[in-house]
C-alpha positions as CSV (number, residue, x, y, z in Angstrom):
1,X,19.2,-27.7,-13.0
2,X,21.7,-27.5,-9.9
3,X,23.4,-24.4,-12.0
4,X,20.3,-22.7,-12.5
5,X,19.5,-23.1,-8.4
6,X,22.5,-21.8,-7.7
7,X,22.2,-18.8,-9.8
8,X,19.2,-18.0,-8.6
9,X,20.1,-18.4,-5.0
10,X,23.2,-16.0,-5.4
11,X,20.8,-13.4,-6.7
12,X,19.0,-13.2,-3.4
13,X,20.6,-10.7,-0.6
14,X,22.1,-7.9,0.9
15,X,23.6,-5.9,-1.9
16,X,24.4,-3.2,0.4
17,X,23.2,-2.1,3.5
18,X,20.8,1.3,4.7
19,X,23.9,2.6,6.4
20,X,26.7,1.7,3.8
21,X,24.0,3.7,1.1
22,X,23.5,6.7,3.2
23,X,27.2,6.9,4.1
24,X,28.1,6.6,0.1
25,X,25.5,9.4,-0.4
26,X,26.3,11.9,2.3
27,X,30.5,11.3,2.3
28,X,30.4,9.3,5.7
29,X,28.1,12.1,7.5
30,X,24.5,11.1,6.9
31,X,22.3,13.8,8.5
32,X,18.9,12.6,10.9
33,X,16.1,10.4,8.9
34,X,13.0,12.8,8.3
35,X,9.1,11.3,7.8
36,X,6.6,12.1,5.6
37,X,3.4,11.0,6.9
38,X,1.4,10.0,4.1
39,X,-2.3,10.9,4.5
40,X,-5.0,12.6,2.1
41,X,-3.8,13.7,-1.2
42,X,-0.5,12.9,-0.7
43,X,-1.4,9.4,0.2
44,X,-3.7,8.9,-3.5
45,X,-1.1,10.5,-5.7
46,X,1.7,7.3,-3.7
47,X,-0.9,5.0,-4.7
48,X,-1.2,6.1,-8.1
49,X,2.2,5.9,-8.8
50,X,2.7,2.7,-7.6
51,X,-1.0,1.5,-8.9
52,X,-1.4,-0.1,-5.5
53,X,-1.8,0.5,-1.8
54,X,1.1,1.3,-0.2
55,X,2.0,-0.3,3.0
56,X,3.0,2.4,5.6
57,X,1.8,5.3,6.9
58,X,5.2,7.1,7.3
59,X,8.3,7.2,5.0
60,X,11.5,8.5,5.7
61,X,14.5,10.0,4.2
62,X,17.2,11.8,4.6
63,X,18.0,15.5,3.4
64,X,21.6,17.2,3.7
65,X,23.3,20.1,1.1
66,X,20.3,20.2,-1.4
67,X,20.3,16.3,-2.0
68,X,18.2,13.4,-0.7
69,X,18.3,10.1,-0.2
70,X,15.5,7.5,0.2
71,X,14.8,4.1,1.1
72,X,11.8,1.9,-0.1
73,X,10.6,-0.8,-1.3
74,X,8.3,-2.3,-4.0
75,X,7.3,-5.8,-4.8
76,X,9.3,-7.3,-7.7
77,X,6.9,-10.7,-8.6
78,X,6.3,-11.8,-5.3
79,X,9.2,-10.4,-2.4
80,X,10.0,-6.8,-2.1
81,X,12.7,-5.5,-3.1
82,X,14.7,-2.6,-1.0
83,X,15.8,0.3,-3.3
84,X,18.2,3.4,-2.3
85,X,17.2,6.6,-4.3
86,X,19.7,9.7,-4.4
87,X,19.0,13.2,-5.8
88,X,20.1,16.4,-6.5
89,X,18.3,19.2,-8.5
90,X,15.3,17.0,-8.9
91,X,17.3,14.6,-10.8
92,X,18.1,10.9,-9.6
93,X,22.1,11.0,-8.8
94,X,21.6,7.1,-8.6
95,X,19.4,4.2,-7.9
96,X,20.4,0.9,-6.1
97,X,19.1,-2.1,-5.4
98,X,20.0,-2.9,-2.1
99,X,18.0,-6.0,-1.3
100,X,16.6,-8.4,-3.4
101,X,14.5,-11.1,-2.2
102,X,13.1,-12.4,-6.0
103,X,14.4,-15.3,-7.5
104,X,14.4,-14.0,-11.3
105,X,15.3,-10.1,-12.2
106,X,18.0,-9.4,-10.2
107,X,19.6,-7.9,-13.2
108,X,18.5,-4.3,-12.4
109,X,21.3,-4.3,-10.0
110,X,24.2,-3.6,-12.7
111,X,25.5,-0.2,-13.5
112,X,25.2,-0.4,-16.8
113,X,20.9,-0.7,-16.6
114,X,20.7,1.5,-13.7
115,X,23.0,4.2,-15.6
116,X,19.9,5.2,-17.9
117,X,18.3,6.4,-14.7
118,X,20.6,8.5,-14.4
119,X,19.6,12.3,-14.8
120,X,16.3,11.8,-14.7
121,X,13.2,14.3,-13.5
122,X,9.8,13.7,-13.6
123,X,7.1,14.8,-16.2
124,X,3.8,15.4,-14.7
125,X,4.0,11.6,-12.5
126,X,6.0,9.9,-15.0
127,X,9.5,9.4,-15.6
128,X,10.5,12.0,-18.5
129,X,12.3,9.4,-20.4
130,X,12.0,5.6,-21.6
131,X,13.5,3.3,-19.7
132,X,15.1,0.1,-21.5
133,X,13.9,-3.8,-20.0
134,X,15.9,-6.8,-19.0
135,X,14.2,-9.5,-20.9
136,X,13.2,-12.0,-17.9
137,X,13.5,-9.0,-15.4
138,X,10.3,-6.9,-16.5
139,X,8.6,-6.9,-13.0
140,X,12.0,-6.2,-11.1
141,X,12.6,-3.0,-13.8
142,X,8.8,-2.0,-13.5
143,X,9.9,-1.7,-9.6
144,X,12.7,0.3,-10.0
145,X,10.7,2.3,-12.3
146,X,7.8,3.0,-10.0
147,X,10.4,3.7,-6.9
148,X,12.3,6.2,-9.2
149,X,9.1,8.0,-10.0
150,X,7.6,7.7,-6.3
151,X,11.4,9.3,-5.3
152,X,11.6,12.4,-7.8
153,X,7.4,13.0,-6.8
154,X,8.2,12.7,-2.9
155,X,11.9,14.8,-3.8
156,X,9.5,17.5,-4.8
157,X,6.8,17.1,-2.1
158,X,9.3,17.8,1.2
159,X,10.8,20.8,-0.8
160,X,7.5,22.5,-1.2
161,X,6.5,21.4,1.9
């Protein structure tokens, strides 16, 4: 029981920060953060990706030598769980969990499940490939999912802005 506490305990926190991310993305010079404000149409389309609500009525992100980065977050089970995006020629560069508040799922934070992410674009709203669960990690991978897809569709919203 104490081993299992334990475990679960050392799965919650700071993976790494906003800053470390955006440094790591943008070689130690991270450009100005940039908002979408998410009303009308834009604003259903987030919802339908996510299937829910989402909380805010601005997102940011940050946008230097054709690639972005975002920041967001989407509720695992119960907590949210913070998420850095990258891309590049409307394909995710990489994905990272960079918070995690859940007890159970914390598993999506490895390279080796966050590698099949890798490369990928969307088709239509969706994700144009499968991506492979955790067993006992399905809501925390159904997060990532849905913050990959909500990255690539926002991706392609600021550049035909």
């Amino acid at each position: 029981m104490v081993i299992l506490l334990a475990s679960s305990l050392h799965a919650r926190g700071v993976y790494q920060t906003d800053k470390d991310f955006l440094d790591e993305v943008f070689d130690n010079a991270p450009p100005k953060s940039k908002k979408i404000m998410l009303v009308g149409k834009l604003r259903k389309s987030v919802e339908k990706i996510l299937e829910h609500p989402y909380g805010s009525l601005r997102i940011r992100y940050w946008k230097k030598d054709g690639r972005t980065a975002w920041i967001l977050q989407e509720i695992g089970k119960v907590e949210p769980i913070t998420f850095g995006v990258e891309i590049k020629d409307n394909q995710i560069q990489d994905i990272k969990v960079l918070e995690f508040r859940e007890i159970r799922g914390w598993e999506v934070r490895y390279p080796a499940f966050r590698k099949q992410f890798e490369g990928a674009s969307l088709d239509g709203m969706k994700l144009n490939r499968e991506v492979d669960g955790i067993s006992g990690a399905t809501l925390s991978v159904w997060a990532m999912t849905s913050i990959a897809e909500l990255s690539l569709f926002l991706d392609q919203y600021v550049k035909n802005k």
